[in-house]
N, C-alpha and C positions, 0 to 999 in steps of 0.2 A: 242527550247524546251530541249535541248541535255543540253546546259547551263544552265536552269532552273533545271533539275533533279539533275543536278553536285549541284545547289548550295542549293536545298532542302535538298540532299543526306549528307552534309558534316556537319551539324550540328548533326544528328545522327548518322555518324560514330564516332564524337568526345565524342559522350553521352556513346556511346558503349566500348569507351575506359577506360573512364572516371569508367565505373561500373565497366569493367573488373580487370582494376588497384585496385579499390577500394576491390572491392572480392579477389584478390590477398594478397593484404595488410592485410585484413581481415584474409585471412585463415594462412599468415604466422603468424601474433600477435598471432593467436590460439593457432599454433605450438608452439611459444615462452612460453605461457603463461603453454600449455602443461607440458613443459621442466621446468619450474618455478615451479611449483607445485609440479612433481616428485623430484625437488632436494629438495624442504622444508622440504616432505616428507622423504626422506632421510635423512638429518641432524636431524629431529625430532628423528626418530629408531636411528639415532646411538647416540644419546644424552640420549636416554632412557638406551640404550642397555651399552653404558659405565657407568653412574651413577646406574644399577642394579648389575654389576661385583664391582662396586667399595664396595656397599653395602653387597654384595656375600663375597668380601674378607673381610672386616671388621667382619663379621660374625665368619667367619672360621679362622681367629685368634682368636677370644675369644674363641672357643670352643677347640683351640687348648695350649692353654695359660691355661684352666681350666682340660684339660688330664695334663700336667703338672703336677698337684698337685695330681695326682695317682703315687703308690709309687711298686706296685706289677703289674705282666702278667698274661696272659692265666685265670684272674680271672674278675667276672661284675665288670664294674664299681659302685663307691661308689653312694649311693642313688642320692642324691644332684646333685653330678656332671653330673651325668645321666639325673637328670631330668631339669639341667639346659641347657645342651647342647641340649635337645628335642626339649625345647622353639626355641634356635636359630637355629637348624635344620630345624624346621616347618616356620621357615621367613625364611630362604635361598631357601626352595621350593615354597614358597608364591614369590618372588621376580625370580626365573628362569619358574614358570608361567606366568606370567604377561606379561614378553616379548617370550612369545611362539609366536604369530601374528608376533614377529618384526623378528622371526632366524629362519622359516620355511617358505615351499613353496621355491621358486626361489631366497630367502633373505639368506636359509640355510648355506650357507657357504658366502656371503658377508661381513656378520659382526662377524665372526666368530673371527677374532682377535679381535676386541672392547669386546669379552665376555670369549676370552681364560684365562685372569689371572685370572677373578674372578674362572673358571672351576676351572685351575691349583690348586690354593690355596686351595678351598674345597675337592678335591680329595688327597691333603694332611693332611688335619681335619681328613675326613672320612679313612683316610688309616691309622694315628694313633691312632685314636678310637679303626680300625679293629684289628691292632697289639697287642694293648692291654688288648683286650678282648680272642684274641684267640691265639697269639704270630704268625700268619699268617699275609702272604703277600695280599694284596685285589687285586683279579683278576680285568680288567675290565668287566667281566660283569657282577659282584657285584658292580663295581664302577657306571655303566651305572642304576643298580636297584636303586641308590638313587638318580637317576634325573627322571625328566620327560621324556615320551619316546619320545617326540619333541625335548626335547634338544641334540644335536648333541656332541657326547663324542668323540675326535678324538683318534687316538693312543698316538700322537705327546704331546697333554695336561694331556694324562693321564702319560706317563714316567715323564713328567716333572716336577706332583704332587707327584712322587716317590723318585725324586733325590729330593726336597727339602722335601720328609720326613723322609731322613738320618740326617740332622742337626737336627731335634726334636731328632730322636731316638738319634744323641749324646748329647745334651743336657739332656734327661732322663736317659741316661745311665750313666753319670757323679756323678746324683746327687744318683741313685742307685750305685754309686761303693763309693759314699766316708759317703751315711750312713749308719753308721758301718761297715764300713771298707772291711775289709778282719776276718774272724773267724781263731781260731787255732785248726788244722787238725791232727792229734796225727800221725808220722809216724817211722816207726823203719827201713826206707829203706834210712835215708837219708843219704849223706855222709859225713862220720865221726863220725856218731851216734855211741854212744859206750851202752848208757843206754835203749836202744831201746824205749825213750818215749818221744823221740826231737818234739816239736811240729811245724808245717810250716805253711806261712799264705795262706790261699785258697777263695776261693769266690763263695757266695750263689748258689743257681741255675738261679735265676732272674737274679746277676749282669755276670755271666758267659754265659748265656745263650743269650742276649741280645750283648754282644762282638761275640760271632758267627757267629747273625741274623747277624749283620750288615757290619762282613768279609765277607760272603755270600754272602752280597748284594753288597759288594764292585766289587767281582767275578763277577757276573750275568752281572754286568754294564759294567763292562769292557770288556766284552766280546760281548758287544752291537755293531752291525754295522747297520751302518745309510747310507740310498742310499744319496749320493752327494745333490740330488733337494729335499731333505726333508727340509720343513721350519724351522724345530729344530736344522738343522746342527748348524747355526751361533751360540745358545745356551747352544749346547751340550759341547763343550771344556771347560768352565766356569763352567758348573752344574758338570761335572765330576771332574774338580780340586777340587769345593769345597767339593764335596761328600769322596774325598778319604783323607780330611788335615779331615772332619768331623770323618771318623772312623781312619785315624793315633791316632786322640786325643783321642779317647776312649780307645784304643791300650797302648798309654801309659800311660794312667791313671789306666787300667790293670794292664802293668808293672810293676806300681813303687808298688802298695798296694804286687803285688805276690812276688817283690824281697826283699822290706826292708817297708813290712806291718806291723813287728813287732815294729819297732821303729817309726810305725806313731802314733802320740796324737792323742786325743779324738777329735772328731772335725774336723779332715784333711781333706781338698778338695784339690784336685789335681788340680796341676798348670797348666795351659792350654793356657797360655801367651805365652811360648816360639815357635819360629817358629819349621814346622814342617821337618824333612829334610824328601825329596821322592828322591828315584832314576828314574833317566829316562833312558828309556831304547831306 
């Protein structure tokens, strides 16, 4: 009987194993399948979330390409350009909505780099816009008022929309110092003057006052200290060289109109080819 039970008994222990394996097998493909799904999900957001930065920056070049062709500060901008940069303004917030689901919640800082260049670059749009409308610097948290309050404005993207809005500002300052020039400033202190009516070449309030902004800004920066494990370290050496060859060239395109302004032609744009020498200290 002992033998009978044995050999009744062993067909359904082997059933029992047979399910238990099968359930096993079963719950790991789950897991697998789990794991599979969460990562598609993932490649889908950051696929989304890089092709809406990519579309962010292309935005914020043209609107930074169309401040360009403003020629004065501290005053509105021109109809036009205004109401053309609106249009792309209003898609750069259409497009950092859309991926508000993909950069909040527990996602908030994940993809925070797949969406930091488009930030950077529009926080240089918007921070040239702001210069030129009020000859002020754009706090962040006027920079933060033009996004969505979901979208996550770091410190780190907003300096970095800074330093590259010193190569605008020298490129606008260029083209404000060489039309028309330098003016002739009547002065009777200069030396040598004998007729007290020697006249010197001097510069507007826009082109003079824009080489300030942007020694100011040279100062501020340089006076920047960055903790070691900040992500911006590795980029800050780089943004700071260019930031400072950016306002030397304004510097000397200054120079040359205030020392031999008078012998420049109609038409003089300052040479901005030659390198620039900096001391190191």
């Amino acid at each position: 009987m002992g033998t009978k039970r044995s050999w009744q008994g062993e067909p359904l222990a082997n059933n029992l194993d047979i399910i238990m394996e099968s359930e096993s097998a079963g719950s790991i493909l789950s897991v697998f399948e789990n794991f599979r799904n969460e990562l598609d999900e993932h490649h889908d957001r950051r696929e989304r979330v890089i092709k809406a930065s990519r579309d962010i920056t292309a935005l914020s070049k043209k609107i930074i390409f169309a401040l360009q062709r403003v020629r004065t500060i501290s005053t509105p901008l021109p109809p036009k350009i205004a109401q053309e940069n609106q249009v792309r303004l209003d898609q750069i917030r259409a497009l950092f909505t859309s991926i508000i689901p993909d950069v909040t919640g527990i996602n908030s800082w994940r993809y925070q780099r797949q969406i930091s260049g488009g930030i950077q670059e529009f926080i240089e749009a918007i921070s040239f816009d702001h210069y030129l409308r009020t000859q002020q610097l754009i706090s962040l948290s006027e920079s933060q008022a033009w996004l969505p309050n979901e979208i996550l404005l770091t410190e780190e993207d907003y300096l970095m929309g800074l330093f590259d809005l010193t190569g605008e500002m020298m490129r606008f300052a260029v083209m404000a110092l060489s039309s028309g020039n330098a003016t002739q400033k009547q002065s009777s202190e200069a030396e040598g003057s004998t007729d007290g009516n020697k006249k010197l070449p001097h510069l507007s309030d826009t082109q003079s006052g824009i080489v300030v902004d942007l020694r100011s800004m040279r100062a501020e920066f340089e006076a920047l200290s960055v903790p070691r494990r900040a992500n911006m370290l590795r980029d800050l050496v780089k943004k700071v060289e260019v930031m400072q060859n950016s306002v030397e060239k304004v510097e000397r395109a200054a120079y040359g109109i205030l020392v031999r302004g008078s012998e420049r032609p109609s038409g003089w744009m300052p040479d901005l080819s030659a390198p620039v020498e900096m001391e190191i200290h």
